[in-house]
C-alpha beads as a LAMMPS data file, in Angstrom:
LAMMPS data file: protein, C-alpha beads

309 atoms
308 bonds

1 atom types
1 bond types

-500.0 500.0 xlo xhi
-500.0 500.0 ylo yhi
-500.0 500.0 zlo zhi

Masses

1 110.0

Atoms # bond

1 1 1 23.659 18.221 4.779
2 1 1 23.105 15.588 7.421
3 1 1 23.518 11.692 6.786
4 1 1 19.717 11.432 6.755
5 1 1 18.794 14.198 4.328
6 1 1 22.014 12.278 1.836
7 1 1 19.832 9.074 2.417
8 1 1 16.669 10.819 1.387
9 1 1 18.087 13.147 -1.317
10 1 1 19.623 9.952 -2.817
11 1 1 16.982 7.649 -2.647
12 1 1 14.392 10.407 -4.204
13 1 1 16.790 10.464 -7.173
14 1 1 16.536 6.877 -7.846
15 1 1 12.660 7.013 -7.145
16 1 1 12.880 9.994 -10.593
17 1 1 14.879 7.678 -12.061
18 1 1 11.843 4.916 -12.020
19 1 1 9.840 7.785 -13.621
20 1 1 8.108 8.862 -10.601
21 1 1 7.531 12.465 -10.427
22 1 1 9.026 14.607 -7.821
23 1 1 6.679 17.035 -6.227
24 1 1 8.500 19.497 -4.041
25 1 1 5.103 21.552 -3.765
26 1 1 3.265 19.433 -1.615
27 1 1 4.292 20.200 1.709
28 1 1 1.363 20.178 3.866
29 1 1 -2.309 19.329 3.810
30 1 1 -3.662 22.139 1.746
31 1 1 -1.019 21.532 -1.073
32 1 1 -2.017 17.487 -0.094
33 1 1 -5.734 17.396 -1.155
34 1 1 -5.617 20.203 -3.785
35 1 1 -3.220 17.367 -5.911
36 1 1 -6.025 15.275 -5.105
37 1 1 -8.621 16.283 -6.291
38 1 1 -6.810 17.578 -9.756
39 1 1 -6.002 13.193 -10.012
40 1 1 -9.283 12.621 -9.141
41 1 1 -11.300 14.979 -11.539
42 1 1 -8.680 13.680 -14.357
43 1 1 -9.130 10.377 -13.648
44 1 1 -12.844 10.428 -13.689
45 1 1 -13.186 13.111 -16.398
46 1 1 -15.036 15.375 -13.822
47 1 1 -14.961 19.013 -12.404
48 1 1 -16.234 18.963 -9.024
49 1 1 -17.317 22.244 -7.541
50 1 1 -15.670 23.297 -3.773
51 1 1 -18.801 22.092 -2.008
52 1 1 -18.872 19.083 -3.936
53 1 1 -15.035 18.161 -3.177
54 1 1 -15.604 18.755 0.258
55 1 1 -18.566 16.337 0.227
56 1 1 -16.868 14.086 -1.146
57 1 1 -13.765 14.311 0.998
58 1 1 -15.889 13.803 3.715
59 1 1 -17.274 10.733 2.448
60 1 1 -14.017 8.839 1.437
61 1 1 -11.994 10.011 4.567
62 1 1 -12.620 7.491 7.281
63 1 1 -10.596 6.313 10.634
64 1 1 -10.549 2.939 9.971
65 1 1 -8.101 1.965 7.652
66 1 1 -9.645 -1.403 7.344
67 1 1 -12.722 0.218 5.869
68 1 1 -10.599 2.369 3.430
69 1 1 -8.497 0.049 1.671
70 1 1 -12.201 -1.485 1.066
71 1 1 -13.146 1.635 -0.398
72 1 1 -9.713 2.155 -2.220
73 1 1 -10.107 -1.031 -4.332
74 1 1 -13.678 -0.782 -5.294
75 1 1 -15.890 1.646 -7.875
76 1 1 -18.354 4.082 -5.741
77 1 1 -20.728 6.278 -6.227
78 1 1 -21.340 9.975 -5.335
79 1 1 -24.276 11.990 -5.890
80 1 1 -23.485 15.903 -7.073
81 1 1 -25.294 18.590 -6.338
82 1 1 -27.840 18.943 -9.425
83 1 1 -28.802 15.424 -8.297
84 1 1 -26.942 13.319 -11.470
85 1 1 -24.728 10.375 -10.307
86 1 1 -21.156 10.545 -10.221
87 1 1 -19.875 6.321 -10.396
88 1 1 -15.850 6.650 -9.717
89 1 1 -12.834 5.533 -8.799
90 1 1 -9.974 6.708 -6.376
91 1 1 -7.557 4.592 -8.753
92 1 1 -7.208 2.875 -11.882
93 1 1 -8.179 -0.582 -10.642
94 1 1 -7.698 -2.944 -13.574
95 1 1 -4.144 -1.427 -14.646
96 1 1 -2.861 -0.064 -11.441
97 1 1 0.692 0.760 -13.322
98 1 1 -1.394 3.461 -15.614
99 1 1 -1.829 5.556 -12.323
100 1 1 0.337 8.873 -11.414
101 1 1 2.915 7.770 -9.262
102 1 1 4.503 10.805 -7.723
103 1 1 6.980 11.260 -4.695
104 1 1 6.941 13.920 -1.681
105 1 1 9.464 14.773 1.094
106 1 1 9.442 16.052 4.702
107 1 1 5.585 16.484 3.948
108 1 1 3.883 17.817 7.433
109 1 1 0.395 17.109 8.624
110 1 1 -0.339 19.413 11.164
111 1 1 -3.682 18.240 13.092
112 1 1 -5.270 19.243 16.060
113 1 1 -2.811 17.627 18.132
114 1 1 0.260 17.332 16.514
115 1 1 2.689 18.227 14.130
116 1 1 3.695 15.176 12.256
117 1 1 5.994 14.949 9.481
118 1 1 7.038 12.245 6.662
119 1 1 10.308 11.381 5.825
120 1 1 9.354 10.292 1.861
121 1 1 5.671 9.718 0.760
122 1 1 4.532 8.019 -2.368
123 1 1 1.397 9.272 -3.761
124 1 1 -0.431 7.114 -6.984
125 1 1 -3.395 9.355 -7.647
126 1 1 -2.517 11.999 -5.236
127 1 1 -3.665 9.849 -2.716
128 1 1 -0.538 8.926 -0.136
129 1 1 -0.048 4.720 -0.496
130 1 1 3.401 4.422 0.862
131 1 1 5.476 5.841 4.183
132 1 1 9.225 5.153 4.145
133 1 1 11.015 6.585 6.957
134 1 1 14.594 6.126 6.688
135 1 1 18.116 6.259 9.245
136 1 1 21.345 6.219 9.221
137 1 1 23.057 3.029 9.045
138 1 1 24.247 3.186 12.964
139 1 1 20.520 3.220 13.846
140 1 1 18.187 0.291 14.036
141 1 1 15.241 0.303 11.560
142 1 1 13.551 -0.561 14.681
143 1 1 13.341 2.756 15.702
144 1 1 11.589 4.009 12.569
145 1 1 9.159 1.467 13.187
146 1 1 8.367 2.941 16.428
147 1 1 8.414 6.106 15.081
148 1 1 5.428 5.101 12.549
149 1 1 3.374 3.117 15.679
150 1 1 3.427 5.948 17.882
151 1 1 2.669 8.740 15.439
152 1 1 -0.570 6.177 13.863
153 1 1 -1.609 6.121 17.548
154 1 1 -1.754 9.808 18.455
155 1 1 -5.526 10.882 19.091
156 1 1 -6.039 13.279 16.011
157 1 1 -3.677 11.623 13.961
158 1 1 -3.523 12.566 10.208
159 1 1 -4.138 8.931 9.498
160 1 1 -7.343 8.988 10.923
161 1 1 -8.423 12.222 9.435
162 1 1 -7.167 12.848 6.259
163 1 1 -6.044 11.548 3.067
164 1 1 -3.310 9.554 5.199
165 1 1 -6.376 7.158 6.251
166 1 1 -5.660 5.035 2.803
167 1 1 -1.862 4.505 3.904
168 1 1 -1.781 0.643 2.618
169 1 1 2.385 0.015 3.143
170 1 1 5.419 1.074 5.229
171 1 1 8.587 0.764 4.157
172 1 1 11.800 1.312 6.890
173 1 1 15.421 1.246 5.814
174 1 1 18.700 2.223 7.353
175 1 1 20.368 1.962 3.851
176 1 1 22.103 -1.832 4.677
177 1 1 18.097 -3.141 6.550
178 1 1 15.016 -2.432 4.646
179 1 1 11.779 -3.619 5.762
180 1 1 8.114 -3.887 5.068
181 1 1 4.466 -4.193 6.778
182 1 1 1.448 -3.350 6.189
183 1 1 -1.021 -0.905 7.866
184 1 1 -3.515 -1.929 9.505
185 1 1 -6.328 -0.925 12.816
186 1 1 -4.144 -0.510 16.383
187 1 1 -5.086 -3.905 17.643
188 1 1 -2.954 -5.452 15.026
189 1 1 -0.633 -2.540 14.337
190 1 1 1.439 -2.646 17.562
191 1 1 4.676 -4.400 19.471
192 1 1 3.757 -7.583 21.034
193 1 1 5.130 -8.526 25.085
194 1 1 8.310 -9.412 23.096
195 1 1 8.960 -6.149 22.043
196 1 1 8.536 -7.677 18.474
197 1 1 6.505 -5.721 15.728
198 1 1 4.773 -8.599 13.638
199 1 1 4.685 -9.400 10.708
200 1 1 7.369 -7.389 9.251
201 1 1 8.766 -8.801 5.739
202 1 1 12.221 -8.611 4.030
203 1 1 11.789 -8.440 0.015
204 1 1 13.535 -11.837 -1.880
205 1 1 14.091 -13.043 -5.293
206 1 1 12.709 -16.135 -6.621
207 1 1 15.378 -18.112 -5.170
208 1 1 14.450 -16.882 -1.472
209 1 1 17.485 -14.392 -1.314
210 1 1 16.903 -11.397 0.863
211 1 1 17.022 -7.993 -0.925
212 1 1 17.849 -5.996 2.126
213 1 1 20.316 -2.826 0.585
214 1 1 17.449 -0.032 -0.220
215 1 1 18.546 0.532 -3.478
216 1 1 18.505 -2.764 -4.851
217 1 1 15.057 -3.151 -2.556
218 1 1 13.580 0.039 -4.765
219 1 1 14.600 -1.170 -8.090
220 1 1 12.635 -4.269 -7.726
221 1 1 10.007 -3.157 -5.364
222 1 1 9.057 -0.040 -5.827
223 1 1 9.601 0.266 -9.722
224 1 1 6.014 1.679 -10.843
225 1 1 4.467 -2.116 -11.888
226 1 1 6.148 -4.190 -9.048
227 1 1 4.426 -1.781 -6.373
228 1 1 1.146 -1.532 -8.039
229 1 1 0.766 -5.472 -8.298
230 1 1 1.600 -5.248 -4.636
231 1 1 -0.821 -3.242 -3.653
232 1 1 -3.824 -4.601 -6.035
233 1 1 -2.662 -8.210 -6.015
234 1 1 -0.581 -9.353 -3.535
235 1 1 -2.662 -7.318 -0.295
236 1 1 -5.801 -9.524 1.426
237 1 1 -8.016 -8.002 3.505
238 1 1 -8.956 -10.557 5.852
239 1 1 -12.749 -9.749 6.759
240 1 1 -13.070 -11.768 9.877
241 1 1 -10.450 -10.097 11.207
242 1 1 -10.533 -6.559 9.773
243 1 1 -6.859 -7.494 9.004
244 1 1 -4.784 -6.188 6.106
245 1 1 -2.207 -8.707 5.126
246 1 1 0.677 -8.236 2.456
247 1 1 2.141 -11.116 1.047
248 1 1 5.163 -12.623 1.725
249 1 1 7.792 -12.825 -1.500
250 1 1 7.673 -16.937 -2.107
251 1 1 4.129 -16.722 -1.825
252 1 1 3.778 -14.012 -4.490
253 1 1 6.202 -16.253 -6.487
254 1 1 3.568 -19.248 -6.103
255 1 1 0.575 -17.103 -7.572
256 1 1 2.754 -15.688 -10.335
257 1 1 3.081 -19.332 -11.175
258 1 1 0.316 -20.689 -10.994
259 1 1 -1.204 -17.932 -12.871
260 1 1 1.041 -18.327 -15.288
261 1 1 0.373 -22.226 -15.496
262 1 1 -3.202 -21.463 -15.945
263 1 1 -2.978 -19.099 -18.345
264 1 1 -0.082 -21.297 -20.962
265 1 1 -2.957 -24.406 -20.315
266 1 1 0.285 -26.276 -18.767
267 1 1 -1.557 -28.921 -16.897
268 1 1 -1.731 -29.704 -12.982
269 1 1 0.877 -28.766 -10.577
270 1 1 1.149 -28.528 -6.715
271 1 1 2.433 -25.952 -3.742
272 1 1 4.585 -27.300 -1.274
273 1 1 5.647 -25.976 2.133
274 1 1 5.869 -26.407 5.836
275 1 1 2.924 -26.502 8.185
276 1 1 2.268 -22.116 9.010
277 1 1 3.954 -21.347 5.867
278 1 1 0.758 -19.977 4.044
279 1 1 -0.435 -22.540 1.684
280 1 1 -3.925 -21.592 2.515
281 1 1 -3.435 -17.978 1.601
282 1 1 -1.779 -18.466 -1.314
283 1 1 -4.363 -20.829 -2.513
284 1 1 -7.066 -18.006 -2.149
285 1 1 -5.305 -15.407 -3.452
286 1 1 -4.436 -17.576 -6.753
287 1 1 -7.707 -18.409 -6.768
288 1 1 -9.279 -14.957 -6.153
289 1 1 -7.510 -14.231 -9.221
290 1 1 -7.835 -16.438 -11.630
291 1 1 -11.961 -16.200 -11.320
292 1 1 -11.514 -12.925 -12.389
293 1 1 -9.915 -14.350 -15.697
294 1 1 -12.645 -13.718 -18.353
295 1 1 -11.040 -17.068 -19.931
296 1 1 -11.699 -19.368 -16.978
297 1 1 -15.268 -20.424 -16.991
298 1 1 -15.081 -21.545 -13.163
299 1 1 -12.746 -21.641 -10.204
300 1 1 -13.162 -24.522 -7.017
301 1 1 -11.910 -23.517 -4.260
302 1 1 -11.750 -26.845 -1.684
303 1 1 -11.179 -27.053 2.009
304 1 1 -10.859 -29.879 4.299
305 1 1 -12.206 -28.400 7.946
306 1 1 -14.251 -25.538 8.762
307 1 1 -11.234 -22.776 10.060
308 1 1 -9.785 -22.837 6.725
309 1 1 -13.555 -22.030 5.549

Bonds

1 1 1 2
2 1 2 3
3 1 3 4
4 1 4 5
5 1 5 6
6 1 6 7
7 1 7 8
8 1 8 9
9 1 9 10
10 1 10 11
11 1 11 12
12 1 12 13
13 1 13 14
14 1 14 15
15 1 15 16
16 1 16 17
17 1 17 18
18 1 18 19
19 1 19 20
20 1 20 21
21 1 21 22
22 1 22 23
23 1 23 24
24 1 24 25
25 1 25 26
26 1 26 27
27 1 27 28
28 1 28 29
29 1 29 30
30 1 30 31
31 1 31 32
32 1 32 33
33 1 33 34
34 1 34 35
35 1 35 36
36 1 36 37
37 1 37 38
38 1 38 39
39 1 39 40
40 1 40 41
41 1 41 42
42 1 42 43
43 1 43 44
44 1 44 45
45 1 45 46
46 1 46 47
47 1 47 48
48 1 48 49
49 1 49 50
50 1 50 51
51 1 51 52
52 1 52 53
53 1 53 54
54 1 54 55
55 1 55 56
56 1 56 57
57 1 57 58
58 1 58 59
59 1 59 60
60 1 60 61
61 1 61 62
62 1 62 63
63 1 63 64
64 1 64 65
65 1 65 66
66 1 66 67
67 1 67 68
68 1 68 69
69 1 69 70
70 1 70 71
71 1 71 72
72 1 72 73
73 1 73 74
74 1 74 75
75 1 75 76
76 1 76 77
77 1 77 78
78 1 78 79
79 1 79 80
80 1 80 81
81 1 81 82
82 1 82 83
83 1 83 84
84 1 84 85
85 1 85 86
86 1 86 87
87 1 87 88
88 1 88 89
89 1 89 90
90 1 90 91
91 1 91 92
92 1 92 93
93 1 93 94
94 1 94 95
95 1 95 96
96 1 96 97
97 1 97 98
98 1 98 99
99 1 99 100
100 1 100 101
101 1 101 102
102 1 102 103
103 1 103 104
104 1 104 105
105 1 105 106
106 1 106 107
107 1 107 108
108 1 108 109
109 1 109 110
110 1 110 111
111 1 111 112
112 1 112 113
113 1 113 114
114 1 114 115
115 1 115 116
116 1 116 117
117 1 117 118
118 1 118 119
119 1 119 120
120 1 120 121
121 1 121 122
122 1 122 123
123 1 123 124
124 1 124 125
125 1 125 126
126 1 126 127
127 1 127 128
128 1 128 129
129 1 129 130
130 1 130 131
131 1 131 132
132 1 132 133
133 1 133 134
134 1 134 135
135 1 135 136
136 1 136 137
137 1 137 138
138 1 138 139
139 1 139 140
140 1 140 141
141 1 141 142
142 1 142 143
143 1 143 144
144 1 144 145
145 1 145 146
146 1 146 147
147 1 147 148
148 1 148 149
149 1 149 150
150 1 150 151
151 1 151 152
152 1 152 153
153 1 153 154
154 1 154 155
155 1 155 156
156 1 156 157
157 1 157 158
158 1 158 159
159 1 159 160
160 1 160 161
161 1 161 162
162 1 162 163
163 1 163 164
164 1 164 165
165 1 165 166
166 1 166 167
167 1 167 168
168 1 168 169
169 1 169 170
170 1 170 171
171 1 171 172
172 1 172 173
173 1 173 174
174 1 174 175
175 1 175 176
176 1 176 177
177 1 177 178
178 1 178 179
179 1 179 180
180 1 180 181
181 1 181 182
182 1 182 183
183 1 183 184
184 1 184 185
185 1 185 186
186 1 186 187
187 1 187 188
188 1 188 189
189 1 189 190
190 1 190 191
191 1 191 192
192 1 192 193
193 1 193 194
194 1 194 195
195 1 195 196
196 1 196 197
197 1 197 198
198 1 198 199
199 1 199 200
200 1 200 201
201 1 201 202
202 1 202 203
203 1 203 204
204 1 204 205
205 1 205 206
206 1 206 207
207 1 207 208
208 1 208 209
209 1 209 210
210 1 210 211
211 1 211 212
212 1 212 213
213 1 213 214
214 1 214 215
215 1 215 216
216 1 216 217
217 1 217 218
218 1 218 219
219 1 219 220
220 1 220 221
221 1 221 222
222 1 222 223
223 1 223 224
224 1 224 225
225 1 225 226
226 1 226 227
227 1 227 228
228 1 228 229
229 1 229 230
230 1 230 231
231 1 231 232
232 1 232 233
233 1 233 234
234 1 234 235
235 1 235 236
236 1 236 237
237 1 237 238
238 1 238 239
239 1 239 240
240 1 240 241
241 1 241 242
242 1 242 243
243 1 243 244
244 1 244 245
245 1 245 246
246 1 246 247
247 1 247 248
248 1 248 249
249 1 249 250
250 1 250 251
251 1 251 252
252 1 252 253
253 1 253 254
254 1 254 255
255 1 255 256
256 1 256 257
257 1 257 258
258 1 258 259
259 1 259 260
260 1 260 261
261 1 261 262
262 1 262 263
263 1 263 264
264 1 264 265
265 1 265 266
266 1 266 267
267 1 267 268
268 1 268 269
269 1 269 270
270 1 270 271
271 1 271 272
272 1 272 273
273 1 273 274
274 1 274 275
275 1 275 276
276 1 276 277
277 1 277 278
278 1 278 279
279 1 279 280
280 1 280 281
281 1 281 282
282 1 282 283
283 1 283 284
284 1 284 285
285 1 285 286
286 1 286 287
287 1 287 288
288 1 288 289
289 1 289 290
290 1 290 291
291 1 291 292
292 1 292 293
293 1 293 294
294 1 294 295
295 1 295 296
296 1 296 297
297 1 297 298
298 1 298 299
299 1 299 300
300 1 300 301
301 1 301 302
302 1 302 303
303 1 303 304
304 1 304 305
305 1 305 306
306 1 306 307
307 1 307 308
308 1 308 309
C-alpha cells in the first residue's frame, strides 16, 4: 500500500465514522447514475421508466456549472410520458442534513476523450457534490489543484457531461495543508499571471484559527450538517457574474450571528471589518436568509452607491 492509498483508506474511515456510507460499488458511470436515479425516485416517491430517466438525465445534465447549481437548489418540473407532471427535487432543500450522504473512491469517468479518475467523491443524493484529491505530505496541494483545473478543462470532460456537472466544492489536502474552492465556469476557474489559483480558503474556528490538518478539517467540515449548511447556506451565486462564491469562515461566523440575534429578538448589533473584507456579502447573505424566516414580516436591505446595488 502506497502513502496515498494510507491517506485515502484513512480518511474514508473517518468519513464512515461521520455516518457517511461507503459505496465501493460505484466505480464508473453506469454504477454512477444507476445510484442516482434509485435517490432520486426515493426522494420524490417516483418510479421513472428507462425512457423517462434518460429524459430526464438529459434535461438536468448541463455544461455550465453556473446553470446547474441554479438548478440544484431549486424545485423543477418534468413532464412523464402519460403526460401527468412530475414537480421534484434533486435534494432535500429545506433540511439539507436529511439527504444520503455517501462516499466513493478511485471512481473513473471514462468520456470520449479521456479517462479521468477521482481520488474520493462525496455523493448527497447520488449526485457527486464534493472532489477531494489528496498527496502525500512531501507534495504541494498545489499540484492537486492543477490536477482538478486541467482535468475540468479537457474538451469532453465528465464535468460537462455527466452527473459531475453539479460538482459545487473541491477540497485538496496533503494531510498537514487542506484547502477549499469552489467550482465554477473556466473564466473564473483558472491560475492567474501569478501562477496563483484564487480564491482558495483555509477552514477556521470562531476565533480565526486555521484548521489546516485534514482530519481535524473533516470533523468540523465535512461532518453531515456542517457540509450541507455549506453548500445550501453559505454558497452565492453571483448572477452578474455567473460566479459561484463559497464563503469565507468569519463571514459564515457573522451570519450565524446575526441569525441568531434575530431569531433570540436581542436587539441591534453591527459587522465590522477592513475595506475588501466582505461586509457587503455577508450583509446579503444574512439578509437572503432571514427573509426566508416565516417569523420576520420584512427584511431592508440598504446600499449607499449603485455597484453595491
Amino acid at each position: 500500500m502506497n502513502k496515498e492509498s494510507k491517506i485515502e483508506k484513512q480518511f474514508i474511515e473517518q468519513l464512515e465514522g461521520l455516518k457517511y456510507t461507503l459505496r465501493p460499488d460505484i466505480v464508473d458511470r453506469n454504477s454512477l447514475d444507476k445510484n442516482f436515479r434509485q435517490k432520486f425516485e426515493s426522494l420524490n416517491q417516483v418510479n421513472l421508466s428507462d425512457a423517462e430517466f434518460l429524459r430526464l438525465k438529459e434535461e438536468i445534465i448541463n455544461p455550465d456549472v453556473f446553470v446547474a447549481s441554479k438548478f440544484l437548489r431549486e424545485k423543477q418540473f418534468f413532464q412523464r410520458e402519460d403526460g401527468t407532471p412530475l414537480h421534484y427535487s434533486l435534494v432535500n432543500i429545506k433540511d439539507w442534513c436529511k439527504n444520503d450522504f455517501e462516499v466513493a473512491s478511485q471512481l473513473r469517468m471514462n468520456t470520449e476523450n479521456s479517462f479521468q479518475r477521482y481520488d474520493v467523491i462525496i455523493l448527497i443524493n447520488g449526485l457527486p457534490l464534493v472532489q477531494i484529491e489528496l498527496k502525500r505530505l512531501d507534495i504541494s496541494p498545489r499540484k492537486a489543484m492543477q490536477q482538478i483545473v486541467d482535468y475540468k478543462n479537457e474538451v469532453g470532460s465528465g464535468y460537462g457531461n455527466s452527473l459531475f456537472c453539479f460538482m459545487q466544492l473541491f477540497i485538496v489536502s496533503n494531510q498537514t495543508n487542506t484547502f477549499y474552492f469552489a467550482n465554477n465556469i473556466e473564466k473564473h476557474f483558472q491560475f492567474n499571471a501569478e501562477e496563483q489559483f484564487l480564491p482558495v480558503y483555509q477552514f477556521a474556528d470562531i476565533d480565526n484559527k486555521k484548521i489546516t490538518n485534514l482530519h481535524d478539517f473533516s470533523e468540523k467540515f465535512l461532518a453531515k450538517f456542517s457540509l450541507g449548511e455549506m453548500i445550501s447556506k453559505y454558497m452565492v451565486l453571483v448572477e452578474t457574474e455567473q460566479k459561484i462564491l463559497v464563503m469565507r469562515p468569519y463571514q459564515m461566523y457573522a451570519v450565524k450571528a446575526i441569525d441568531d440575534c434575530v431569531n433570540q429578538n436581542r436587539g441591534n448589533g453591527f459587522v465590522w471589518h477592513t475595506t475588501g473584507s466582505g461586509k457587503t456579502l455577508t450583509s446579503f447573505k444574512a439578509a437572503t436568509l432571514l427573509k426566508n424566516n416565516p417569523e420576520i414580516e420584512k427584511c431592508l436591505f440598504v446600499v449607499d452607491r449603485k455597484d453595491l446595488d
